[in-house]
C-alpha positions as CSV (number, residue, x, y, z in Angstrom):
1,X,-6.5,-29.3,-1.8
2,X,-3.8,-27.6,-4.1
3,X,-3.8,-24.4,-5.5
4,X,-5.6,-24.1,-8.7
5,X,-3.7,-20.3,-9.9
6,X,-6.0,-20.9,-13.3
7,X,-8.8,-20.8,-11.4
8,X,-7.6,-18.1,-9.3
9,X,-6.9,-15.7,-12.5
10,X,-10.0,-16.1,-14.1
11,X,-11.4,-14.7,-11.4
12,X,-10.3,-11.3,-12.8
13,X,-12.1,-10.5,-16.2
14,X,-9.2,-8.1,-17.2
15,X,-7.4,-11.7,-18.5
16,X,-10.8,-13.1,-20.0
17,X,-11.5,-12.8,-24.0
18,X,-7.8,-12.0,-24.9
19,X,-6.1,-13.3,-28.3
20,X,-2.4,-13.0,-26.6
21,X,-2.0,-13.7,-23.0
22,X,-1.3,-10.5,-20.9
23,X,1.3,-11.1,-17.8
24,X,0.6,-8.8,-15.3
25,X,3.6,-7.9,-13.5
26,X,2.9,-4.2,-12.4
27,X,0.3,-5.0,-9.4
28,X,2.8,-3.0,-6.9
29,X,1.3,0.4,-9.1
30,X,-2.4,-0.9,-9.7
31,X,-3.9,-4.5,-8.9
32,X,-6.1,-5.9,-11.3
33,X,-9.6,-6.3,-9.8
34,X,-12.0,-9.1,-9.2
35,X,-15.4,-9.7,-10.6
36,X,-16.2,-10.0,-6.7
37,X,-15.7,-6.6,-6.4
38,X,-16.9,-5.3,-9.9
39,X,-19.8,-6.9,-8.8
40,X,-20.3,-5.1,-5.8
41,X,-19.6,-1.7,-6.7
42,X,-22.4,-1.9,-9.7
43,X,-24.8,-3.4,-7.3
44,X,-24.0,-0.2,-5.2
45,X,-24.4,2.0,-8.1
46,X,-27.4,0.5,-9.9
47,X,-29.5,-0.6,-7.1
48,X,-28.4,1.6,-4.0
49,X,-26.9,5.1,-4.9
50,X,-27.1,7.7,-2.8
51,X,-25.2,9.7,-0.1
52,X,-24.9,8.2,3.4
53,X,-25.7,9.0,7.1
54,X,-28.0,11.7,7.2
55,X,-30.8,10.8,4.2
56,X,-34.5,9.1,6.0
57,X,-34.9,7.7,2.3
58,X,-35.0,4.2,1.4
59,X,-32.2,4.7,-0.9
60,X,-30.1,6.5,1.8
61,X,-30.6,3.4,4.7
62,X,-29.6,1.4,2.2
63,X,-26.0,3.1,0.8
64,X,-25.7,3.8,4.6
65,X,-25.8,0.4,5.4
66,X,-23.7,-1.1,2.6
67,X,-20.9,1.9,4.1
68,X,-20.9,0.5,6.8
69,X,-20.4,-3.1,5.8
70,X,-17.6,-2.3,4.2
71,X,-16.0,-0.4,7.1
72,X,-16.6,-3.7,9.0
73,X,-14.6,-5.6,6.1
74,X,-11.7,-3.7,5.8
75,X,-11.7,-3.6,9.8
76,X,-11.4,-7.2,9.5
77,X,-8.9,-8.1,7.0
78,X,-6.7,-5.6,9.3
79,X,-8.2,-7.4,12.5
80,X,-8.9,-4.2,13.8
81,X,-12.3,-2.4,15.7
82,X,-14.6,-0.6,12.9
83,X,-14.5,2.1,15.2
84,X,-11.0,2.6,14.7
85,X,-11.0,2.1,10.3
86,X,-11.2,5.1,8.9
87,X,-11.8,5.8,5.1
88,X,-9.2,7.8,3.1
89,X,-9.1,8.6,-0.3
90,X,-6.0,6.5,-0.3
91,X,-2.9,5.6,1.3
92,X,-1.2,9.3,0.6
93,X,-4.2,10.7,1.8
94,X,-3.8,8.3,5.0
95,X,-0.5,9.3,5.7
96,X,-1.0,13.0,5.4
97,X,-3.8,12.9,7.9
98,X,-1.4,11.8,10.2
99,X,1.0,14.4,9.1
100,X,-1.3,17.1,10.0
101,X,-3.7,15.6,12.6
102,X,-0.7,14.4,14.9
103,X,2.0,16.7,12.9
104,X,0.0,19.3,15.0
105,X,1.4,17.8,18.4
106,X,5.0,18.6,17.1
107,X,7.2,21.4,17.6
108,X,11.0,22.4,17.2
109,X,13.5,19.6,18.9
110,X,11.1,17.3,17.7
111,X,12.5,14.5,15.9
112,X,10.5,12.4,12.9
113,X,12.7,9.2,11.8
114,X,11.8,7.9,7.9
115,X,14.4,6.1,5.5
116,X,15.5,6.3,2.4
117,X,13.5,2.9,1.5
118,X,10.2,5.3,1.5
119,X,8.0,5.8,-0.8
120,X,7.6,9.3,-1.7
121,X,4.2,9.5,0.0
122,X,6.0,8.4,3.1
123,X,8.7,10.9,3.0
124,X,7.4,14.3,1.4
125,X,4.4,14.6,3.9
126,X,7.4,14.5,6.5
127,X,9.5,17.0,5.0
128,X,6.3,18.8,4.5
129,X,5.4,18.6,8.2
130,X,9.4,19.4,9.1
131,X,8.9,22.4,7.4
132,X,5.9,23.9,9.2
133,X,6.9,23.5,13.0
134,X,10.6,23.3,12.6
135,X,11.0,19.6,13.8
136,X,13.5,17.4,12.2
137,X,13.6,14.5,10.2
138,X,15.9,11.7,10.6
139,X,17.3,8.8,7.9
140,X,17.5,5.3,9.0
141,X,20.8,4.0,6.9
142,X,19.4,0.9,4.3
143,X,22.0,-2.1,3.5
144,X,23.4,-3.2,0.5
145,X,20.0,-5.5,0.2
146,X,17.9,-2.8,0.4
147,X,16.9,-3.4,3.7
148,X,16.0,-0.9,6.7
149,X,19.1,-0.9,9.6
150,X,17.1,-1.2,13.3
151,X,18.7,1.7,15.5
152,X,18.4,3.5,19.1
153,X,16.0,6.5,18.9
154,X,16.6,9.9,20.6
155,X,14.3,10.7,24.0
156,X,13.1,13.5,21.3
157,X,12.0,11.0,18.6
158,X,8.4,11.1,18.0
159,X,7.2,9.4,15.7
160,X,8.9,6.4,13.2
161,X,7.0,6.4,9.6
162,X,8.5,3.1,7.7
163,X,7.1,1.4,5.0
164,X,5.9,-2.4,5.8
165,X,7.3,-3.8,2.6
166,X,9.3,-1.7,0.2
167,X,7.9,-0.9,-3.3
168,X,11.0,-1.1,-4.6
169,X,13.8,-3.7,-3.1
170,X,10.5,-6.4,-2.0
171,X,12.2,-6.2,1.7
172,X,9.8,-6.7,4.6
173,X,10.3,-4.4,7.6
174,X,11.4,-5.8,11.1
175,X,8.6,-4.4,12.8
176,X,9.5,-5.7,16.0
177,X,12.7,-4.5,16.4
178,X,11.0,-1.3,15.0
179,X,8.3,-0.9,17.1
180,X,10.7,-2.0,20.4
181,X,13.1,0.7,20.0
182,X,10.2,3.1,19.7
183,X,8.4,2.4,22.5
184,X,11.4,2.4,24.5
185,X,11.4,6.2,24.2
186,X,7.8,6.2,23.7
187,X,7.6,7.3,20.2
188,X,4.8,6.8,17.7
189,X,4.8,4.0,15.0
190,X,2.9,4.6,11.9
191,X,3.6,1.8,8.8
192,X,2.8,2.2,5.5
193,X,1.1,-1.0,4.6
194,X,0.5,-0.2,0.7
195,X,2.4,-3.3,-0.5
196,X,1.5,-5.6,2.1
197,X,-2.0,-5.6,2.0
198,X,-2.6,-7.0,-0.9
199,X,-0.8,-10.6,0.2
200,X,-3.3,-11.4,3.0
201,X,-4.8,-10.5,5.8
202,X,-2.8,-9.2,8.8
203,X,-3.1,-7.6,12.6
204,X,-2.4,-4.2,12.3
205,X,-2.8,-3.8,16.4
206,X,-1.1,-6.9,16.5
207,X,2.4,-5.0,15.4
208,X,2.2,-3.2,18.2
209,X,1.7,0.1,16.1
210,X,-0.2,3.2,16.3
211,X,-1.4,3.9,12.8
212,X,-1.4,1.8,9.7
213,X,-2.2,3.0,6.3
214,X,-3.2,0.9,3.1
215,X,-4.3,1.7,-0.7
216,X,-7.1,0.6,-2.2
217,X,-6.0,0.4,-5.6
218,X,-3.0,-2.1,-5.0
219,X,-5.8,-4.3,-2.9
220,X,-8.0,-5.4,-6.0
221,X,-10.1,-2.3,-5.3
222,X,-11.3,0.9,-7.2
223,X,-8.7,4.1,-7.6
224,X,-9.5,6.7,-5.2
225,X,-9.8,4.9,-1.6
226,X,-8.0,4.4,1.3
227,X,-8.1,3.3,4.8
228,X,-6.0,4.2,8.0
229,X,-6.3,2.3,11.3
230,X,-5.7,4.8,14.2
231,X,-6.1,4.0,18.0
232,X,-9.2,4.6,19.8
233,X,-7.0,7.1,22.1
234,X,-5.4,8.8,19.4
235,X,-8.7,9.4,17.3
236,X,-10.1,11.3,20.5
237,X,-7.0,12.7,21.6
238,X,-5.9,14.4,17.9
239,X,-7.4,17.1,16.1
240,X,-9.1,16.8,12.4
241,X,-7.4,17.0,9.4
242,X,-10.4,18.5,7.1
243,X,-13.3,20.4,7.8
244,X,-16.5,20.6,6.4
245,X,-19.9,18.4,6.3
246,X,-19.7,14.8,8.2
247,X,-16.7,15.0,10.3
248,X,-19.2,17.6,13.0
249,X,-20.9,17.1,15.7
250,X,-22.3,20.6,16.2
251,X,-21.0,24.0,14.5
252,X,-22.6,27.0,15.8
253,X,-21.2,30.8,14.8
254,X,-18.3,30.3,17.7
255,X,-16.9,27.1,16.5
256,X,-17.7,23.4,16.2
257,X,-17.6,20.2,18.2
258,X,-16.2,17.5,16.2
259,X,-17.8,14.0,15.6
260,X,-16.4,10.9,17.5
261,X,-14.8,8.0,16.0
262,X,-13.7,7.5,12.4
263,X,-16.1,10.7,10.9
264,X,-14.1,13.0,13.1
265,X,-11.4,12.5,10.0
266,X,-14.3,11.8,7.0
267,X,-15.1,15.6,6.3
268,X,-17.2,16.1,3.3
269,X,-18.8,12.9,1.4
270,X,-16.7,9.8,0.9
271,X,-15.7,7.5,-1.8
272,X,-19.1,5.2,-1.1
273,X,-18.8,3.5,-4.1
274,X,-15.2,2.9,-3.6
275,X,-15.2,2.5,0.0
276,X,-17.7,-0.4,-1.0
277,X,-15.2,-2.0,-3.3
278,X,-12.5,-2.0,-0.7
279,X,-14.7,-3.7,1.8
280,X,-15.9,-6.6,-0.9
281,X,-11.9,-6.7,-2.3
282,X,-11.4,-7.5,1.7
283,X,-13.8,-10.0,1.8
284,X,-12.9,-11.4,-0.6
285,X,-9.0,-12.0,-0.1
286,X,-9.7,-12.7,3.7
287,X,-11.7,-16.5,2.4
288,X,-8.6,-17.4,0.1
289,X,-6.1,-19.8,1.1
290,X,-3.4,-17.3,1.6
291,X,-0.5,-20.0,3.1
292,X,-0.9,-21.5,-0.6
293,X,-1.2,-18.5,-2.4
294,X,2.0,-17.2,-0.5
295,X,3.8,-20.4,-1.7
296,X,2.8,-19.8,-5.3
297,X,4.1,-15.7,-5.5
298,X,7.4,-17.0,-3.9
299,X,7.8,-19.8,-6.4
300,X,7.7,-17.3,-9.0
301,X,9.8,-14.8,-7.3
302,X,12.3,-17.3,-6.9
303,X,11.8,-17.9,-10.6
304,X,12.6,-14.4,-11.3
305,X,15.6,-14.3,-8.7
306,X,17.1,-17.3,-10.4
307,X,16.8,-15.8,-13.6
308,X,17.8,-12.8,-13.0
309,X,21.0,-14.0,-11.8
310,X,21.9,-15.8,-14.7
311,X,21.9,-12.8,-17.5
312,X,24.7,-10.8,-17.2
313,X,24.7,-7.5,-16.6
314,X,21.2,-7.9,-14.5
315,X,21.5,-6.1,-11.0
316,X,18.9,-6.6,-8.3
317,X,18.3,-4.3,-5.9
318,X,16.6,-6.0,-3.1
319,X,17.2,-8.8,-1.1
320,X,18.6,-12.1,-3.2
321,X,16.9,-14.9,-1.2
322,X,12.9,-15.0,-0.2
323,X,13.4,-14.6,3.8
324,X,11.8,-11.3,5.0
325,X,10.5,-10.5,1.4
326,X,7.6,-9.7,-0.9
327,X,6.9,-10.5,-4.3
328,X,8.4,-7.6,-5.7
329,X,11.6,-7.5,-7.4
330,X,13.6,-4.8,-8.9
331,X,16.6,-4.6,-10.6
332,X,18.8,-2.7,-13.6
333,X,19.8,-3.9,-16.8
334,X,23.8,-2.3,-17.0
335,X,23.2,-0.1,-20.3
336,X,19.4,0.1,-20.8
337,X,17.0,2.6,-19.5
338,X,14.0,1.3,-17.3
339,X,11.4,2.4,-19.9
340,X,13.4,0.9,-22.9
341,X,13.3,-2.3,-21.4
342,X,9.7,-1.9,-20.5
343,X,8.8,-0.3,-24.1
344,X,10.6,-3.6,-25.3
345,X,8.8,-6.3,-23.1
346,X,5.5,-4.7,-23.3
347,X,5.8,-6.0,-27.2
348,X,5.5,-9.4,-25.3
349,X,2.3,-8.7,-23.3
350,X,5.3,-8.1,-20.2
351,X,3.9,-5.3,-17.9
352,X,6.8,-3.9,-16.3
353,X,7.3,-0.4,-14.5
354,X,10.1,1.7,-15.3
355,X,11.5,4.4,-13.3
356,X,12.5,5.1,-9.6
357,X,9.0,3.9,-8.7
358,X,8.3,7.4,-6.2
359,X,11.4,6.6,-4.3
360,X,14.3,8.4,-5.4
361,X,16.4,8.5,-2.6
362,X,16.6,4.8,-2.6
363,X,17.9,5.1,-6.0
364,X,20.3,7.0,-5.5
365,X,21.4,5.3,-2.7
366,X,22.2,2.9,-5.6
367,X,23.8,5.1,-7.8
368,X,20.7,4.9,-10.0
369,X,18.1,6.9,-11.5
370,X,15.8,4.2,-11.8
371,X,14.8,0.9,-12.4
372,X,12.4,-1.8,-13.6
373,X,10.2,-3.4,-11.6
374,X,8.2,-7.1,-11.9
375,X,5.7,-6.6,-8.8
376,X,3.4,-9.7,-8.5
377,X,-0.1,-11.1,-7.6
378,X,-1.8,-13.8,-6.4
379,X,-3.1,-14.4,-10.6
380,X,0.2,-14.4,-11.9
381,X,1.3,-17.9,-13.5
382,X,4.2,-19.3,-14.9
383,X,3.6,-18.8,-18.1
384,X,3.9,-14.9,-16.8
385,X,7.4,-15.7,-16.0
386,X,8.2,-17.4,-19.4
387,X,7.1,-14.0,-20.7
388,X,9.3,-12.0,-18.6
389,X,12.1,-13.8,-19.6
390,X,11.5,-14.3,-23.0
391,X,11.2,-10.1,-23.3
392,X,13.9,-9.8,-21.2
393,X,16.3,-11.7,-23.9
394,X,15.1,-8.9,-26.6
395,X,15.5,-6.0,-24.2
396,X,19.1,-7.4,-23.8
397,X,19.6,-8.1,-27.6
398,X,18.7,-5.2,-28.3
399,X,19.4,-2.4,-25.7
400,X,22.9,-3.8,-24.3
């Protein structure tokens, strides 16, 4: 059967009723959002509203139960035990619960290895963390491609934190070479899956990792939610990151005994509503026909390579062929600031992001303040690309 995008896109209401087509290219910030998962999150609050776990009410069972559902969802589409998925209020919010929860393990001499490829939510949590019990962070160099540089860790390293896929350069990680030269000094992996979740389902404990952390909001679901696979042993073995309501077992004047499994890090009520969308965005994505769909976002990336390549003065900053890459390609127009050129295409239904994309240190790694960004999606079309380009041409006229 071939891939019908058409049918694909119009699948996402945002596109529906419009007099001028709107191309989509900033999914890497915010996906666009299904009516699969529109649907579900009105069902939940028309129809099932209420807090979870603790109400006897029919109203209660029933919010409880869709929670649940979609814990089992997102556990899937990350092939991964329920009992291990634990809501966030996002990928930050993953990743700094694994700052403080296992950050509390650390000490001075201890050794935390990032890159400069990070997102900013993958680095300041660090430096954060660095801060409080005097261990150290260390850089893993990035080549000219934009792509992490596999090296020996120190008997003191303790834990690697790498993005999966950069936001900015499109590069996907070597995890195995990663995760090998971790375990060789029995280190910690945690991977920052933001901008590879939302191009099909994968096997988090399959990478041989420790924690893995994706955003709702880049995976066709609400703003505001999260989830972070943890191991079973390191769920029981570290403390909580928040207290308050949920996340107890008992409290009593003297202290508290903390709740087991995934509530031990859910203090206070969650995102229901938004935890619900996640699980039906999941869903959703895992019955596509992800091989094709792949196909079709690296057609148009090579589109936008090929192109790129061909206007003078346009520098990409990521890797100029599709092996080891995601749809996302940045690069710098020699002359024009990132938000002029976005300003300009954005007259052409173009939507670009402009700026160093919460990853400064990459950029100036390439002697740049910032960039633009196309980041695509599984409803972006060719006709999205004959938009880039024709905006691009103005930009140039224009700006250059």
């Amino acid at each position: 059967m071939s891939f019908d995008a058409a049918a694909l896109r119009a699948r996402f209401p945002i596109f529906a009723g419009r007099e001028t087509r709107l191309a989509y290219l900033d999914s890497g910030a915010s996906a666009q959002t299904p009516d699969a998962v529109l649907d579900a999150v009105r069902t939940f609050e028309t129809s099932r509203r209420a807090n979870v776990k603790r109400g006897v009410h029919a109203l209660a069972e029933a919010a409880t139960e869709a929670y649940a559902t979609a814990r089992g969802r997102v556990a899937a589409y990350l092939s991964a035990p329920s009992e291990e998925t634990i809501f966030t209020a996002g990928c930050t919010a993953a990743i700094n619960l694994v700052a403080h929860a296992f950050g509390a393990t650390l000490g001075p001499g201890d050794e935390i290895v990032v890159s400069d490829l990070e997102h900013h939510s993958n680095l300041v949590p660090w430096q954060m963390l660095a801060a409080r019990t005097g261990a150290t962070l260390r850089f893993l160099d990035v080549d000219g491609e934009g792509r992490i540089v596999p090296a020996k860790f120190a008997a003191r390293t303790k834990l690697v934190a790498l993005a999966h896929v950069s936001n900015v350069t499109g590069a996907i990680l070597d995890v195995p070479a990663i995760v090998a030269e971790a375990k060789a000094v029995g280190a910690r992996v945690l991977l920052d899956g933001a901008q590879r979740a939302p191009h099909g389902p994968l096997d988090a404990p399959g990478l041989g990792v420790d924690f893995y952390a994706i955003s709702g909001h880049k995976t066709f679901a609400p703003h505001g939610v999260g989830a972070l696979w943890m191991k079973a042993e390191l769920i029981e073995a570290l403390p909580p990151f928040l207290g308050g309501g949920e996340m107890i077992a008992r409290v009593t004047r003297e202290g508290f005994v903390p709740a087991r499994g995934p509530a031990k890090f859910e203090a206070g009520t969650p995102p229901i509503g938004a935890a619900i969308g996640l699980g039906a965005a999941c869903a959703w994505l895992a019955g596509l026909d992800w091989p094709a769909i792949a196909a079709h976002e690296m057609r148009l990336t090579q589109r936008l390579l090929d192109g790129l390549a061909a206007v003078p003065g346009a520098r990409v900053l990521g890797p100029k062929g599709l092996q080891a890459r995601a749809p996302v390609v940045s690069f710098d127009l020699e002359g024009a600031h990132p938000h002029d050129v976005c300003q300009i295409m954005d007259r052409f239904g173009v939507a670009l992001r402009g700026g160093h994309h919460c990853a400064q240190p990459l950029h100036a790694r390439f002697d740049l303040a910032g960039s633009t960004r196309a980041s695509l999606a599984l409803y972006c079309e060719d006709a999205d690309i004959d938009l880039f380009f024709d905006g691009l041409a103005e930009a140039k006229r224009v700006l250059t």
